[in-house]
C-alpha positions as CSV (number, residue, x, y, z in Angstrom):
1,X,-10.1,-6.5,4.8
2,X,-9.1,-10.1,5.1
3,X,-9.0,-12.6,2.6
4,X,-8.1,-15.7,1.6
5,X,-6.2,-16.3,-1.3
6,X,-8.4,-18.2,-3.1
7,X,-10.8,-14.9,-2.7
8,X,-8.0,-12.7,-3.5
9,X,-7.2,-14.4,-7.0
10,X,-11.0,-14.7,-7.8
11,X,-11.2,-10.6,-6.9
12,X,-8.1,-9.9,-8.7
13,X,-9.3,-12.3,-11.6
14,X,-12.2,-10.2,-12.5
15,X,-9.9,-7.6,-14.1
16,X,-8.1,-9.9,-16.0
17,X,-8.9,-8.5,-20.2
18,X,-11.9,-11.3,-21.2
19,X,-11.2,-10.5,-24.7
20,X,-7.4,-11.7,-24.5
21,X,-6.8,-15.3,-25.4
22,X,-4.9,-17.9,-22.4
23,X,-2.1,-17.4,-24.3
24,X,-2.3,-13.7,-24.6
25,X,-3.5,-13.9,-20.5
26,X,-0.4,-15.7,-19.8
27,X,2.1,-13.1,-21.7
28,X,0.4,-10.1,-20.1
29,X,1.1,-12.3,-16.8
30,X,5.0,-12.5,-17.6
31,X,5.1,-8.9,-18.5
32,X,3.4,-7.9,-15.6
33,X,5.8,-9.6,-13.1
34,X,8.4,-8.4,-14.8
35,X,7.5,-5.1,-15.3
36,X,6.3,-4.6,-11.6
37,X,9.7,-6.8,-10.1
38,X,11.4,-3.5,-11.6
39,X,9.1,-1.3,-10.4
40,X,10.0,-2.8,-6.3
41,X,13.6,-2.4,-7.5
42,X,13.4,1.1,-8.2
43,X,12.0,1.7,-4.9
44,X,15.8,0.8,-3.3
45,X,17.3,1.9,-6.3
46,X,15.8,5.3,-5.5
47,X,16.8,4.6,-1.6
48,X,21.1,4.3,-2.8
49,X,20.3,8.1,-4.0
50,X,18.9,9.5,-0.8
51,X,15.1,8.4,-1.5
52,X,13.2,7.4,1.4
53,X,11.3,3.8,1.1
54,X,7.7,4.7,1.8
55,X,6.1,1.6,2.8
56,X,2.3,2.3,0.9
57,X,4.2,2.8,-1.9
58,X,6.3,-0.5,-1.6
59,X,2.8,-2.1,-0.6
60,X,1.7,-0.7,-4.2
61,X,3.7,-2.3,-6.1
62,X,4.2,-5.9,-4.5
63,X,0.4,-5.7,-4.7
64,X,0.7,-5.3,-8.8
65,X,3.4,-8.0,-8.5
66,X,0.7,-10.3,-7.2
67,X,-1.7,-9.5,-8.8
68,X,0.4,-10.6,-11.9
69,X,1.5,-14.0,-10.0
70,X,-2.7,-14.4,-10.3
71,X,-3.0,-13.5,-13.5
72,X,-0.3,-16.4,-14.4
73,X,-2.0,-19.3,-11.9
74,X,-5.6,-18.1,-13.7
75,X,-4.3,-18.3,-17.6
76,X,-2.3,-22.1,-16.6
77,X,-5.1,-22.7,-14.1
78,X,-3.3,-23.3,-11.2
79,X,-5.0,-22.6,-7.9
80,X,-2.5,-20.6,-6.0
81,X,-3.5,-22.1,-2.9
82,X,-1.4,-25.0,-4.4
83,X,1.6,-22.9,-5.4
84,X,1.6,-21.1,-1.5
85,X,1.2,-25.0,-0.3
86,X,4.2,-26.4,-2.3
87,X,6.3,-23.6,-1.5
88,X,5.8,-24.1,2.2
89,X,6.1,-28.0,2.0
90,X,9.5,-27.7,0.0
91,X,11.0,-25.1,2.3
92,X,9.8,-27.4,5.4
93,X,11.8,-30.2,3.7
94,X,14.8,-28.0,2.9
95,X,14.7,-26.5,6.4
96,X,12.8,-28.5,8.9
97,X,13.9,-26.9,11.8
98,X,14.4,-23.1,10.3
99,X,17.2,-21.6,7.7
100,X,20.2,-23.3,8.5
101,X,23.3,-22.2,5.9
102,X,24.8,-24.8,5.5
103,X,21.6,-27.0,4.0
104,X,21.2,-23.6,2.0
105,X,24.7,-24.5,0.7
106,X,24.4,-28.1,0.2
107,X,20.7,-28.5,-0.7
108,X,19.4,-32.3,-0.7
109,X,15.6,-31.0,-1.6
């Protein structure tokens, strides 16, 4: 199925707790990232021991990671079209014609 992500933060926001206050939204959020960020760690962490990385598995989790990243943009009501947006337009200005090291080094945006 393809989405949009405007579609995918409105599907992922109808899961978000309704009885949970903005600020309790927005804690859930940070513990959520967190807790999920770990959980794509311990996928390679798992790999230094001999552990294959199963890519459905890896898919699982950055999934719950943005799901999270939603969950943040809904309780500060940001529309994470804007976030994906700035992103792109900073990186553009940081590295107009692709990553270049040394503008990584010496940064100017």
């Amino acid at each position: 199925m393809e989405m949009t992500i405007r579609e995918y933060a409105k599907a992922a926001g109808r899961t978000i707790n309704p009885k949970l206050s903005m600020l309790d939204v927005r804690n859930h959020a940070l513990f959520e990232m967190a807790s999920e960020l770990g959980e794509v760690h311990a996928i390679y962490q798992k790999q230094l021991q001999g552990h294959e990385v199963v890519k459905d598995h890896l898919i699982e989790e950055l999934g719950d990671l943005m799901w999270g990243v939603m969950e943040l943009c809904f309780a500060e009501k940001i529309d994470p079209q804007e976030v994906f947006e700035y992103n792109i337009d900073k990186l553009l200005k940081r590295y107009p014609d692709g990553f270049d090291p040394e503008r990584s080094i010496h940064r100017e945006v």
